[in-house]
Structures are given as structure tokens and as C-alpha cells.
N, C-alpha and C positions, 0 to 999 in steps of 0.2 A: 807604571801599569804594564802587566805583559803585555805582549803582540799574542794576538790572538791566529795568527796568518804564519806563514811560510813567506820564506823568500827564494828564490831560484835565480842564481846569476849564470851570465852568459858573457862570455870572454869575450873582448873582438868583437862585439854585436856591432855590425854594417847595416845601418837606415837605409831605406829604398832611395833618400835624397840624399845619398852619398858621404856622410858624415857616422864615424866608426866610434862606439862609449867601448872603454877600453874595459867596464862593468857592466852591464847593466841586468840591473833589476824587474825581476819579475813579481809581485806579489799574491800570492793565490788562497785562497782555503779549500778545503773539501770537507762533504758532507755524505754521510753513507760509506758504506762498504764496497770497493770495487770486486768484481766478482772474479772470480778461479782465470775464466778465460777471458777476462777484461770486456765485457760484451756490453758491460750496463753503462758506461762513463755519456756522462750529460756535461757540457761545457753550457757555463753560462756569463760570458760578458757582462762586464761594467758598463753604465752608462755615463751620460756626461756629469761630469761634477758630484760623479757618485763612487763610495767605497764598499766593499762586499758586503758590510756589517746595513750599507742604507737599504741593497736589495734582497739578502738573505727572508725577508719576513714569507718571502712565500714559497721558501723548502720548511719543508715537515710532516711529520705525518697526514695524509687526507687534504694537504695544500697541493698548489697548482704543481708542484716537485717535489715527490715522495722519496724521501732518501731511503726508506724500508727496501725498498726493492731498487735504487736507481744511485750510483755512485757522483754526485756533483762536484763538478770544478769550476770555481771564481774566479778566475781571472783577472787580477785589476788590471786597465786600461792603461799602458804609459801616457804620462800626465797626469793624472790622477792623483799625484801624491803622496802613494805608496808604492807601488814601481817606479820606475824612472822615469823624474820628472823634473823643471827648473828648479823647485824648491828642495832637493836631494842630491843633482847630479855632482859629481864629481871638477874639481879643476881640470880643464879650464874652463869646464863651463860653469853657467849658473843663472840666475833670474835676470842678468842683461844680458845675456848669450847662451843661448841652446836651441840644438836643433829642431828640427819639425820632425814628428812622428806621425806616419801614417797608420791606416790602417792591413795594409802591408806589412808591418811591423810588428803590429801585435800580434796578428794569425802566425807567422813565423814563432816567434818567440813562444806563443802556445803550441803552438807543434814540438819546439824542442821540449817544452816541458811535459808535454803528455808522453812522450815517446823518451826521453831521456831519466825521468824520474818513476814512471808508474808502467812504461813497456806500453804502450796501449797506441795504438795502430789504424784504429776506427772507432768513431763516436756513434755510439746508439742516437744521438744528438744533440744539436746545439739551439739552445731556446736564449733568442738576444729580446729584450725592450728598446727602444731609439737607438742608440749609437753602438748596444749590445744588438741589435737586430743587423746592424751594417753590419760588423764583424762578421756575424755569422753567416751573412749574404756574400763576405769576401771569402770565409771559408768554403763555400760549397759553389764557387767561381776555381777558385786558384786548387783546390786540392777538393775535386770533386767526389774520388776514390774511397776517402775518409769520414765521409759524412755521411752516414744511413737518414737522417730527418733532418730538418729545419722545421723551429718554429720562431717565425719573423713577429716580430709585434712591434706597431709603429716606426718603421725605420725606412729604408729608401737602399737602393743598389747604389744609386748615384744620388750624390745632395744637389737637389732641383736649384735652378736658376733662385725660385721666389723663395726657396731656405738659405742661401748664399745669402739672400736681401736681409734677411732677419736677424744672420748672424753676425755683418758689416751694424746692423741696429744696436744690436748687443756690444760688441767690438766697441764700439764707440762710446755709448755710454760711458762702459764702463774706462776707457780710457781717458774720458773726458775730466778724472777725477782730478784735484789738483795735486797729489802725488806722484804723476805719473811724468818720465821726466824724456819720453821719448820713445826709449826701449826696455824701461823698468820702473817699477815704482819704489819714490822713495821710503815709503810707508805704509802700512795697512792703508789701501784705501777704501775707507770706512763707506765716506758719501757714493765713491762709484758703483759700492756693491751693493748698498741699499736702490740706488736707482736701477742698477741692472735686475734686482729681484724684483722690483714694480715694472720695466719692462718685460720682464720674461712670464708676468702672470697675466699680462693678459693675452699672450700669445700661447702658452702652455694650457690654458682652460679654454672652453668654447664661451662664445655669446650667451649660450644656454643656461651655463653652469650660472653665470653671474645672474643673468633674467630671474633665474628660480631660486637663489639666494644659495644655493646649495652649501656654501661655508659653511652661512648658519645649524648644517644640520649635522657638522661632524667637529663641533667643538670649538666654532671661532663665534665670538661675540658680535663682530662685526667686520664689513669687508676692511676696514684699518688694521682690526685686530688678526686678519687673513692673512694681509699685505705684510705686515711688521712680524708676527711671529712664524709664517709658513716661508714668505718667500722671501723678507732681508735676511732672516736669521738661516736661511740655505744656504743664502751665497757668501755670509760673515764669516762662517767655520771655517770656509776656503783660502788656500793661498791664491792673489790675483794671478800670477803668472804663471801657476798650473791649469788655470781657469783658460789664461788665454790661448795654451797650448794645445788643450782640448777642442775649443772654436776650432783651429786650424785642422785639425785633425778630421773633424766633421764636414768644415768645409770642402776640403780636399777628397773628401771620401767617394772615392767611383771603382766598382770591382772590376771595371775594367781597363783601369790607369795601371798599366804592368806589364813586361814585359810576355806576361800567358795570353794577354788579349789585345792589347797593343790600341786600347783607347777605341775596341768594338762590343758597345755595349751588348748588344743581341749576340754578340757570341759566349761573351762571359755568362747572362743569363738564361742561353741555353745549354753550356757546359753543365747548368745545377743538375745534377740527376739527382740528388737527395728528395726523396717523399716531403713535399713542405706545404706549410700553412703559410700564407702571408696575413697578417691581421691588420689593417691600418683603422684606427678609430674614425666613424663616420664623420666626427667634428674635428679634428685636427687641424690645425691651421698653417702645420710646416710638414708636418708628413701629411701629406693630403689622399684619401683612399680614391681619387682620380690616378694621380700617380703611381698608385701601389699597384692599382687594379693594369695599368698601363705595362708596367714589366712583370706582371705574374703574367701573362697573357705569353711572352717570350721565353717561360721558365716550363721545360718539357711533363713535369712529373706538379706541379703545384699548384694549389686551390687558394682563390680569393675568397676570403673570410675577416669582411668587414664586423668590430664592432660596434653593433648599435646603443651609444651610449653620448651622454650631451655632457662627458669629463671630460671632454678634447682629447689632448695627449695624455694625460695622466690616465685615461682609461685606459695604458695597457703597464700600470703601475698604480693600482685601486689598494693604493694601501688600506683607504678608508671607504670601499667601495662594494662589498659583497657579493653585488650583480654581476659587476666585471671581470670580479675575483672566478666567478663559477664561469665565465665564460672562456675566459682561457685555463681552468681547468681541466676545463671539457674538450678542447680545444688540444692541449698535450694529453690527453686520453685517448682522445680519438688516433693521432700519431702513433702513438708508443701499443696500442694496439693493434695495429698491420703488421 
């Protein structure tokens, strides 16, 4: 099967945590036509355990990202599995040895690719979901100059105390597998990533979602039929230890762990001068819109813009959701129109 993506290597690439891929890979696609004077480019971040091809469904025409008018760049996420990640990297590393990537990491590494392959110098903006929203929060922290908009949806500047908790829940789970031999697995592990998809559903949806059956109304037979074909067969596709490289990544994620801010949050979030929306879903139960609401409040230029929806997190990823869908439509309209 062809690759449907681009790759962009980087010689020499040096980690924030000190450790030098003497390759690495970058993964990207693009969508739309970049313009004469590069003014249209939209970056849009992976999220966890996701590849371009899972969040592309909402570029296209009259969707929430119009490539008619607006040039998009995908970015895969290192760890992910198609940039540089355990399951690809080179000797000497590999699935029991490799480093931690930050989100420091990736903002650099899309900087050289925006600017080394396509000339482009400033983002009309960048629109993240969860761990794509962090990104984008590290971008208009660390290189403020570059970024005309932000639009945040479900994510965090900094991953909260009680999201650390959830991902040490997840971490374990899924390490609990019996393939798991310390620092790798020796096998697919089957059992730990059907458990990790039954823990991650019911933290990824609200209380709400389940009370009202909502599965039932987008195609699952029953909440087994929910559990086994939406969320083990999520996390089956996946290599474990790109999975658990991603944890890390999230965990660690504060835009103000670096040497621009030097571990002061309220300076990094009020470096944002980018025009932004912050959107945390009203039921969320690891991005929480108390939190969200907390440092937009520190961010000079940005509007808190809770979704009122009972999908939890996935309301700001409604693949199957049309209410949601038009709200963050409206949402990068209202943006992209200032």
C-alpha cells in the first residue's frame, strides 16, 4: 500500500531531554493549496494514539477546516508511529530503549518543517484537539511571533495533577499485561490493550453519555458492543510501546518546562499573544473546563469557550456528533474571521 504522507528527516535532531536521533522523522500530510505569500498555512496536530488519516475527517469543504481557502498541515506527533517512534527508530534504539519526547520536540521539529520545506514563517493558525491542543499551546508559549490564532480544544498548558493520576491508571493497566517484561513487551499485548480501551472509555466519555445510552444512537448494538468494537479495537491497531511513549509525552507536557520560561507558568501563558479560543468540553473528566477556564484567564488575547455537550472528551473529536461538529465550526469561523 502507498504511504499516503510525506516524510521530513532531520539530521542531528537533539531532544529537550538530551538524547541526539541521528534521523529523525517527521510525518506530515497537507491539505489545500498554500498561498503566493504563505499567509493561509493552518497546522493541525495529532493527537494521542492518533494518525493524520484518524483526524483528517473534519478538513473539507463546509467542515470545521476548509482547505478551499485555507492550506492544512498534519503533523504526526513523535511516538505515534509514523514519525519517530519506539516501533521505527533506528539502532541503538528501539521498543526496550528509546528516548522520551517532549512536546518541545515536536513544536521544533514543525518549525523546521514549515520553514525548511514550504518557506512559511507564520501560521494563520493552529487548531489542536487533546494532545493536539497542548502542542499548539506549546507553540504560541515558545514562539509567540509565529502564531496569528489558536484554537485549543480539550487540552491543557500544563497536564493537571488529576490527569497525571489517570495516566499512571492507564500506564499500569496496560502494563499489567503478562507480556510485559519490565521495559518492553514481549508480544502483542492483546489482554493489556483490551483492558486499557475499557479503562479509557469510561474516562474519555461523560456519565452522561452512558445515562442516555448514546452508543446506541450511533451504531453500537450495545455498550459491550461499544467497549469491544470502538475502544479495544482503538487501541489493538497500536504498537504498545509507541502507546506508552505518548503517556509520557502528555504527562510531561507543561509550556512552561523550558528553558523560555523556566517552569513559570503565568509567564508562558501570558507570552500567548495569538487571538485564541480555548474550548474544554463541559463534561470532560481529564481536561476539565475548571482548568481550562483557570489559565485562559492568564492568556492576554483569549476567550473561554466552553463546549456544552455530555460526549466528555470526545466532544471536541464528534466524529459522530453533528452538534459538536457545528460548534467548533463556528468556533474556527469566528477566528479566522478577525
Amino acid at each position: 500500500m502507498t504511504a499516503d504522507y510525506q516524510i521530513f528527516e532531520i539530521a542531528d535532531f537533539t531532544l529537550q531531554r538530551g538524547i541526539t536521533l541521528p534521523r529523525a522523522r517527521l510525518a506530515y500530510k497537507t491539505y489545500g493549496k498554500l498561498a503566493q505569500d504563505k499567509s493561509n498555512a493552518i497546522l493541525y496536530p495529532t493527537s494521542y494514539g492518533a494518525q493524520h488519516f484518524d483526524t483528517e475527517w473534519l478538513i473539507g469543504p463546509g467542515r470545521v477546516l476548509d482547505p478551499s481557502d485555507w492550506f492544512i498541515i498534519i503533523p504526526n506527533m513523535f511516538g505515534n508511529g509514523l514519525s519517530s517512534s519506539p516501533s521505527n527508530l533506528d539502532a541503538p534504539f528501539g521498543p526496550d530503549r528509546y528516548p522520551a519526547f517532549t512536546h518541545w520536540d515536536n513544536i521544533h521539529a514543525q518549525r523546521r518543517l514549515l520553514s525548511e520545506v514550504f518557506g512559511i514563517d507564520r501560521l494563520a493558525m493552529i487548531y489542536g484537539w487533546s494532545m493536539g491542543a497542548q502542542q499548539a499551546l506549546h507553540w504560541g508559549a515558545v514562539f509567540p511571533d509565529q502564531v496569528a490564532r489558536i484554537c485549543a480544544v480539550c487540552g491543557s498548558a500544563r497536564t493537571s495533577i488529576h490527569n497525571r493520576v489517570f495516566l499512571e491508571g492507564v500506564r499500569a493497566t496496560l502494563t499489567g499485561d503478562p507480556h510485559w517484561r519490565g521495559d518492553h513487551f514481549a508480544a502483542h499485548p492483546v489482554r493489556g490493550l483490551r483492558a486499557m480501551g475499557r479503562v479509557y472509555a469510561g474516562w474519555a466519555m461523560s456519565q452522561a453519555f452512558y445515562r442516555e445510552k448514546l452508543y446506541e444512537q450511533v451504531g453500537f448494538a450495545s455498550l459491550e458492543d461499544f467497549l469491544v468494537r470502538s475502544w479495544e479495537a482503538n487501541f489493538l491497531r497500536r504498537d504498545a510501546h509507541d502507546l506508552l511513549a505518548s503517556l509520557s509525552t502528555w504527562e510531561a507536557s507543561d509550556i512552561s518546562d523550558n528553558p523560555v520560561h523556566n517552569g513559570d507558568l503565568a509567564q508562558a501563558l501570558g507570552a500567548i499573544s495569538a487571538r485564541s479560543i480555548i474550548m474544554p468540553s463541559r463534561t470532560d473528566l481529564y481536561f476539565t473546563p475548571e482548568d481550562s477556564e483557570q489559565e485562559t484567564a492568564m492568556m492576554p488575547n483569549a476567550e473561554f469557550r466552553p463546549i456544552e455537550s455530555i460526549w466528555g472528551h470526545r466532544a471536541g473529536n464528534p466524529v459522530m456528533n453533528p452538534a459538536d461538529k457545528a460548534v467548533l465550526r463556528q468556533a474556527v469561523s469566528d477566528l479566522l474571521a478577525r
